[in-house]
Every structure is written in C-alpha cells, then in structure tokens.
C-alpha positions as CSV (number, residue, x, y, z in Angstrom):
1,X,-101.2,-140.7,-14.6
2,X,-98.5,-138.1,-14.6
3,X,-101.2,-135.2,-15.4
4,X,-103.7,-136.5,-13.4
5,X,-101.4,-136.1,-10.3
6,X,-100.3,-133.2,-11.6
7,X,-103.8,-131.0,-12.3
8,X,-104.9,-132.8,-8.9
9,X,-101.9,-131.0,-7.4
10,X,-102.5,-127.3,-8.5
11,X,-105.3,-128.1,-7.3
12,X,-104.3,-128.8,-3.9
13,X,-102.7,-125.8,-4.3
14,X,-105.2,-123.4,-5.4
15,X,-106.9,-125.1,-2.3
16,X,-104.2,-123.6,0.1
17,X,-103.8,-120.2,-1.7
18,X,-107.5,-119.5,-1.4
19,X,-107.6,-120.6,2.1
20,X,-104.6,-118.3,3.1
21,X,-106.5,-115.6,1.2
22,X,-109.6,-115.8,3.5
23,X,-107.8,-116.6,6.8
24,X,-105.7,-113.3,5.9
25,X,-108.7,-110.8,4.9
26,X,-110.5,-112.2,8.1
27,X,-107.5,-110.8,10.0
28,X,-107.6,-107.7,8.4
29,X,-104.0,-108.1,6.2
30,X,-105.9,-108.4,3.3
C-alpha cells in the first residue's frame, strides 16, 4: 500500500506541475 500511495502521489503531483505550467504560459511567463 505504501507504493500505491506513493506513485498515486507523484501523481498528484505531476497533476499540479502541469497545471501550473499551462496557467503560467497562458499568462505569458512561460
């Protein structure tokens, strides 16, 4: 259970870093 809650939190993660990628090209900071 430890790895699952681990790969489905770098997933989260990879979630919010590509999110804050887009939001910040859309801005123009990109």
């Amino acid at each position: 259970k430890l790895s699952e809650t681990k790969a489905d939190t770098l997933i989260v993660d990879m979630g919010w870093m590509i999110k804050l990628t887009t939001e910040t090209s859309r801005l123009g900071f990109g």
